[in-house]
Chimera marker file (.cmm) of the C-alpha trace (Angstrom):
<marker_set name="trace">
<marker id="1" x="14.992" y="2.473" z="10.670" r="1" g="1" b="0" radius="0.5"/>
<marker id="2" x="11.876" y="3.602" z="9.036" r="1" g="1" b="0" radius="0.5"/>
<marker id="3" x="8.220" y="2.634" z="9.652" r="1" g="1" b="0" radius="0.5"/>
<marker id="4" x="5.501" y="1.666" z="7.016" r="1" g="1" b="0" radius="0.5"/>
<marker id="5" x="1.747" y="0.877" z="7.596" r="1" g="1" b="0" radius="0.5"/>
<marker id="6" x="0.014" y="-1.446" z="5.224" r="1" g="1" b="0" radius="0.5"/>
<marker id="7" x="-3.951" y="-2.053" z="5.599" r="1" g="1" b="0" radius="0.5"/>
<marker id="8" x="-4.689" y="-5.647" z="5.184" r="1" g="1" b="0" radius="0.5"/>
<marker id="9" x="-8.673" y="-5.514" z="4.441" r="1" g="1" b="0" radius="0.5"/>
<marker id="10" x="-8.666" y="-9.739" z="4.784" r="1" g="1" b="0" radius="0.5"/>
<marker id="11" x="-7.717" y="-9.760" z="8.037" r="1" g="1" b="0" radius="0.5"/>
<marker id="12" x="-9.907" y="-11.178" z="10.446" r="1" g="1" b="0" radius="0.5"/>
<marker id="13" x="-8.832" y="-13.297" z="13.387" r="1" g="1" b="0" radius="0.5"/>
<marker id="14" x="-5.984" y="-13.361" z="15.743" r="1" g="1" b="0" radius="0.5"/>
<marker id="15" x="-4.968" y="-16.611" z="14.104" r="1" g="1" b="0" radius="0.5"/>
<marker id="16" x="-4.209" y="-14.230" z="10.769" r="1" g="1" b="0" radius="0.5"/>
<marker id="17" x="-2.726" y="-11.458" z="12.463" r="1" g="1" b="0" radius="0.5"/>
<marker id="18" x="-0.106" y="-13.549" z="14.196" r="1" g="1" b="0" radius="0.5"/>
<marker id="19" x="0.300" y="-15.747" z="11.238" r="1" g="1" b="0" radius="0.5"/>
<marker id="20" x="1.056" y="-12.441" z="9.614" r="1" g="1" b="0" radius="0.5"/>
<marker id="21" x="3.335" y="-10.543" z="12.367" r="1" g="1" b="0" radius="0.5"/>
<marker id="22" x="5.452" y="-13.542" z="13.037" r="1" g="1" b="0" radius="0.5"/>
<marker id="23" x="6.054" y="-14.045" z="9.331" r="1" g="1" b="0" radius="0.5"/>
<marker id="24" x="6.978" y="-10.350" z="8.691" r="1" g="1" b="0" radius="0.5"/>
<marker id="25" x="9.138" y="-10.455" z="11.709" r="1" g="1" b="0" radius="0.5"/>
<marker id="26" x="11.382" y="-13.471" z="9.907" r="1" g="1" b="0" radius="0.5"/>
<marker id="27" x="12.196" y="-11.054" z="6.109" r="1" g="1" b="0" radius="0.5"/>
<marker id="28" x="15.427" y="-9.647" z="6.255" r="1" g="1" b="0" radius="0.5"/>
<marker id="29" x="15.870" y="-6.175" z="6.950" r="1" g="1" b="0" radius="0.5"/>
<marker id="30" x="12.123" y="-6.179" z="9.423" r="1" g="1" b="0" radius="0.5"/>
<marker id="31" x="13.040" y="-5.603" z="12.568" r="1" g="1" b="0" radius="0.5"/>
<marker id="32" x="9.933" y="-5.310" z="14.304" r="1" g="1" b="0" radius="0.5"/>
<marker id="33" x="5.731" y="-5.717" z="13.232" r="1" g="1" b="0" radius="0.5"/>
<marker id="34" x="2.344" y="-5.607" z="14.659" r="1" g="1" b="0" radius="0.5"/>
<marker id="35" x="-1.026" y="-5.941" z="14.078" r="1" g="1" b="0" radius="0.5"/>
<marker id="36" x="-3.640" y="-3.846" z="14.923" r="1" g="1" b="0" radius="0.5"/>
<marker id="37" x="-6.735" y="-6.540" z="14.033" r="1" g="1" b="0" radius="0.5"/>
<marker id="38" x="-9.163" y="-3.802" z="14.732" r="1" g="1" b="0" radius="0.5"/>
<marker id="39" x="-8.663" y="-1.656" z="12.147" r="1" g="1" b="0" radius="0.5"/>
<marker id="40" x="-6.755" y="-3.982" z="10.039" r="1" g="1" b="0" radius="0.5"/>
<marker id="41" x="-3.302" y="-2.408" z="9.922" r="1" g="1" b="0" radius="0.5"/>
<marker id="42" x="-0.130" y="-3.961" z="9.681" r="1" g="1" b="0" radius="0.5"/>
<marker id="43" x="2.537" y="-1.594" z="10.674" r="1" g="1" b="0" radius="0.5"/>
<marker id="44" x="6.436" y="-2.684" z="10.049" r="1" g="1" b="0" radius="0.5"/>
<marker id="45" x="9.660" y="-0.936" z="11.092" r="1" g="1" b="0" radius="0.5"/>
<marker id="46" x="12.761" y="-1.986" z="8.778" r="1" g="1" b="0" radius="0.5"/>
<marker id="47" x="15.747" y="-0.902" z="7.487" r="1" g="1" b="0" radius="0.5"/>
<marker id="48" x="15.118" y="0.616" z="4.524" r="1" g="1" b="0" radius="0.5"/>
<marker id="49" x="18.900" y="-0.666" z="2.766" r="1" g="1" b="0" radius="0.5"/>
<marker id="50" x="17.664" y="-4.408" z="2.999" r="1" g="1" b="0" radius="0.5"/>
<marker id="51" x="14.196" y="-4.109" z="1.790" r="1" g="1" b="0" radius="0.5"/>
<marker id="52" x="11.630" y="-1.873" z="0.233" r="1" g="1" b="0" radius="0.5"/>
<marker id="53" x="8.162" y="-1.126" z="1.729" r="1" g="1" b="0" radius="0.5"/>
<marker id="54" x="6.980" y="-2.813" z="-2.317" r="1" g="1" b="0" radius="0.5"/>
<marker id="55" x="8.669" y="-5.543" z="-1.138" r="1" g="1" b="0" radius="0.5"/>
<marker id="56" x="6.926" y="-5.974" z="2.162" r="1" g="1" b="0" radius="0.5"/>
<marker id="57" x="4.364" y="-5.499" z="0.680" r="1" g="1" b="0" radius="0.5"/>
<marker id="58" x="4.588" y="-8.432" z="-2.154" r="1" g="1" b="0" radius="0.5"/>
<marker id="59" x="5.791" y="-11.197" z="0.704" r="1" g="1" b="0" radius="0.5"/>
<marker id="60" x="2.378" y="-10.865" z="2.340" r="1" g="1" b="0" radius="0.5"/>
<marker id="61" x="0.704" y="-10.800" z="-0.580" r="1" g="1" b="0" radius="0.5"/>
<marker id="62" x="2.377" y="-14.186" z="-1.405" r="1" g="1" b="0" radius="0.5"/>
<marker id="63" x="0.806" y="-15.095" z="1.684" r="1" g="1" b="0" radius="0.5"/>
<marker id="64" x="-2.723" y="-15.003" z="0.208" r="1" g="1" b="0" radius="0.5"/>
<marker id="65" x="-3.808" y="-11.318" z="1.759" r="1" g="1" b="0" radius="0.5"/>
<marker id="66" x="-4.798" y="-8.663" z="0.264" r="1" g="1" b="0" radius="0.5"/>
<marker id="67" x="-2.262" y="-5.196" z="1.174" r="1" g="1" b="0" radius="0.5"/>
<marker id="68" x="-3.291" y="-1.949" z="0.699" r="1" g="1" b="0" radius="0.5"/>
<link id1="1" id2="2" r="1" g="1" b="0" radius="0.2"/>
<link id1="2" id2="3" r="1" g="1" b="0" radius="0.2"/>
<link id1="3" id2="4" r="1" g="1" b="0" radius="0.2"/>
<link id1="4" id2="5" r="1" g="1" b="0" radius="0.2"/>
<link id1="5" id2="6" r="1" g="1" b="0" radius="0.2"/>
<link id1="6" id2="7" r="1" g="1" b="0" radius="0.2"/>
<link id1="7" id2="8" r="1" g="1" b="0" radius="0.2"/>
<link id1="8" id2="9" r="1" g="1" b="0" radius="0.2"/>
<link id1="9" id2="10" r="1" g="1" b="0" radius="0.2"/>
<link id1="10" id2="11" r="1" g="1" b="0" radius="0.2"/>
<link id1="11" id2="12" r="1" g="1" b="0" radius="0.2"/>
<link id1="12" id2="13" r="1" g="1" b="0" radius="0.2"/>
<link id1="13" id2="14" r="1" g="1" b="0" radius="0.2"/>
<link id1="14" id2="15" r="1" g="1" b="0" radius="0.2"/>
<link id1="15" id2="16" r="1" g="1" b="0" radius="0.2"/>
<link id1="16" id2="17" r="1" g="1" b="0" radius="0.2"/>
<link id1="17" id2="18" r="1" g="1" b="0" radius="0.2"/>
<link id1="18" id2="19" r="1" g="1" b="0" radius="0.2"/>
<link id1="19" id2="20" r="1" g="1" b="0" radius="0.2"/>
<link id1="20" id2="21" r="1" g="1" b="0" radius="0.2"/>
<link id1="21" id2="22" r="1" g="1" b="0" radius="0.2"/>
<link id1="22" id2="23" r="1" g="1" b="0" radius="0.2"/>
<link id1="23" id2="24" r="1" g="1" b="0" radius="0.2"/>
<link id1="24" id2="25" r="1" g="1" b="0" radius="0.2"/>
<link id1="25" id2="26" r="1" g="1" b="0" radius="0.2"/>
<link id1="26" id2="27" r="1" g="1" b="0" radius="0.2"/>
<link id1="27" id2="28" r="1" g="1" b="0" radius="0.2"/>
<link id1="28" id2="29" r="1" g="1" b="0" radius="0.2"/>
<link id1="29" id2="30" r="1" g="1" b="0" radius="0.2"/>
<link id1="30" id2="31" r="1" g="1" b="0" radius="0.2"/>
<link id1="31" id2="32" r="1" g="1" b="0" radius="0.2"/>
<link id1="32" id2="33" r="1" g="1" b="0" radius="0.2"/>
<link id1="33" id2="34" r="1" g="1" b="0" radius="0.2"/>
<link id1="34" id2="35" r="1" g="1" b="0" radius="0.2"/>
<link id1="35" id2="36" r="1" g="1" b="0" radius="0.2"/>
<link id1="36" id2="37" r="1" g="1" b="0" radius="0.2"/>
<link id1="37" id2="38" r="1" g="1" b="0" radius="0.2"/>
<link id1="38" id2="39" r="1" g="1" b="0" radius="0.2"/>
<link id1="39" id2="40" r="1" g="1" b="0" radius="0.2"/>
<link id1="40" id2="41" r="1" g="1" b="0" radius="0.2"/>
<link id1="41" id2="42" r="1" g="1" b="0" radius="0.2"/>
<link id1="42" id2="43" r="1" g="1" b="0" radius="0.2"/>
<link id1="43" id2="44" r="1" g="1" b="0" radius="0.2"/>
<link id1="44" id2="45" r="1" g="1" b="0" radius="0.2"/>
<link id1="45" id2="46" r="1" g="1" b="0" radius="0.2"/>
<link id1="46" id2="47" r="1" g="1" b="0" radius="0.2"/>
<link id1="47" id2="48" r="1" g="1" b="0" radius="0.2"/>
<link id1="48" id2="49" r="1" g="1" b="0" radius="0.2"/>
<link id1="49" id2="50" r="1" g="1" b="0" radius="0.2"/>
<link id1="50" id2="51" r="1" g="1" b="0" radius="0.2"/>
<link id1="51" id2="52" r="1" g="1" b="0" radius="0.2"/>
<link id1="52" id2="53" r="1" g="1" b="0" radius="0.2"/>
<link id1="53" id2="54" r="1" g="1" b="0" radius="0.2"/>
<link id1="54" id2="55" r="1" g="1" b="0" radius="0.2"/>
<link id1="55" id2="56" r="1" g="1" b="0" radius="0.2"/>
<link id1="56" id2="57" r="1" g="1" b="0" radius="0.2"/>
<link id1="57" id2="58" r="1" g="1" b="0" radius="0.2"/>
<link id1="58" id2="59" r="1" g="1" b="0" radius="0.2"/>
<link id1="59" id2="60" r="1" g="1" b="0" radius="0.2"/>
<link id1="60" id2="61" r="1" g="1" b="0" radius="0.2"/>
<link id1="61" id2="62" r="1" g="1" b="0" radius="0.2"/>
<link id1="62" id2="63" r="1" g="1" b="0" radius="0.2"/>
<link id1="63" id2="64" r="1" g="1" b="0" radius="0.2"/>
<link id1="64" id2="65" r="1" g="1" b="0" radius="0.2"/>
<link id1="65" id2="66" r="1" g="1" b="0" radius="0.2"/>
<link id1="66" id2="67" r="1" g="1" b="0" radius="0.2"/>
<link id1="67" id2="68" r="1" g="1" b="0" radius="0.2"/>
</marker_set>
């Protein structure tokens, strides 16, 4: 398992960062997320065979926020 952290400037209520850890929790190969809505970080522990940190990164961006 390997760990990735993603700022996600657009975040700004607990309704977002749930909507966002819950979603990241369901991808394939993400075995684990949370967000720190205080400093805006996303940070995501997957297995890096399944899925790319690029990839991660383009499903949340599909979900209308921008990842850094």
């Amino acid at each position: 398992m390997e760990t990735v952290a993603f700022n996600v400037p657009t975040l700004s209520c607990g309704a977002c960062s749930d909507k966002i850890q819950e979603n990241v929790k369901g991808i394939k190969g993400v075995t684990n997320s949370s967000v720190d809505l205080k400093s805006q970080q996303l940070k995501v522990e997957y297995n890096p065979s399944d899925i790319s940190p690029e990839e991660i990164k383009n499903h949340i961006s599909k979900m209308g926020y921008e990842v850094l």
